[in-house]
C-alpha positions as CSV (number, residue, x, y, z in Angstrom):
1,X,145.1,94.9,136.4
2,X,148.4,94.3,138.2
3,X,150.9,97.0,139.5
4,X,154.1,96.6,141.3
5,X,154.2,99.4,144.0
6,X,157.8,100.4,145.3
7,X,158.5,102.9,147.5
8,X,161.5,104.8,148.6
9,X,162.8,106.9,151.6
10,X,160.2,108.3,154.2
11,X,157.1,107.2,151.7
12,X,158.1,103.5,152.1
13,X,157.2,103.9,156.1
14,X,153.5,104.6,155.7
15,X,153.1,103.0,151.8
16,X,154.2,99.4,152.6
17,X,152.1,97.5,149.8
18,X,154.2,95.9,147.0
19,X,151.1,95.5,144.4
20,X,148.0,96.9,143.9
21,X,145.3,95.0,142.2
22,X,142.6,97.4,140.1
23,X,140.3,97.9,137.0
24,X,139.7,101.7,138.1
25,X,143.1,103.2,137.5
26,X,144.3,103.4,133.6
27,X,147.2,105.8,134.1
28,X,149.5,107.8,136.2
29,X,147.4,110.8,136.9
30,X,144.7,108.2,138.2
31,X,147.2,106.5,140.3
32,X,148.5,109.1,141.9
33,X,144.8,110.1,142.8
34,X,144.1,106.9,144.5
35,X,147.4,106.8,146.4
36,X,147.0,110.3,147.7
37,X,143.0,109.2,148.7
38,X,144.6,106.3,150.5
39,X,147.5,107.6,151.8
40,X,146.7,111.3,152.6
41,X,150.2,111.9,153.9
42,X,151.1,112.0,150.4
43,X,149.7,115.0,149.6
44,X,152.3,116.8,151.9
45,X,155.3,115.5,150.3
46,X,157.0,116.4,146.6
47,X,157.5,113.3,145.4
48,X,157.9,111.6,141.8
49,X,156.8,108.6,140.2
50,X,158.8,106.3,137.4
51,X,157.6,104.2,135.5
52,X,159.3,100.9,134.5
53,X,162.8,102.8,135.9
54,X,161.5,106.1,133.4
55,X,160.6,109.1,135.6
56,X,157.3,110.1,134.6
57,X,156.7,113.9,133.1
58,X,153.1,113.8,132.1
59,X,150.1,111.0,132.2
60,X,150.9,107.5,131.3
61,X,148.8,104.3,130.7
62,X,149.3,101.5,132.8
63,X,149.7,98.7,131.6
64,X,149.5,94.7,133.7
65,X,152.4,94.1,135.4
66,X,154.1,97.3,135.5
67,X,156.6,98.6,138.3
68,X,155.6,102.1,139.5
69,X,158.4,103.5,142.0
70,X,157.5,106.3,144.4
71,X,160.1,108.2,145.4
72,X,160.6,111.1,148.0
73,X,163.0,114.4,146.9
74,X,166.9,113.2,146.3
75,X,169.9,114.8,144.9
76,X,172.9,113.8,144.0
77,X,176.2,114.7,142.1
């Protein structure tokens, strides 16, 4: 399976991939798992992911060709 990687802000310095091809990861939580394993430095940031432009609250399945953003702390107003 196919997923589009984006990342934002200070993640996007040491996460430079744009996909990542797998048949281990079925959904967010497993994601994030792998991306933490393979990039330890994000286990010292807060960060969020979205899904398809959504902001993901809870575990989601992947699904081929889906856009995963990565994104450090913002605020706005």
């Amino acid at each position: 399976m196919e997923i589009n990687i984006l990342s934002f802000g200070k993640i996007a310095e040491f996460i430079t991939i744009n996909r990542l091809d797998t048949d281990e990861i079925f959904d967010t939580d497993g994601l994030k798992q792998q991306l933490e394993k393979t990039y330890p430095q994000l286990k010292e940031i807060k960060y969020k992911l979205a899904l398809n432009k959504q902001i993901v609250q809870k575990n989601i399945e992947l699904l081929p060709g889906d856009v995963v953003a990565i994104m450090p702390p913002f605020s706005g107003g």
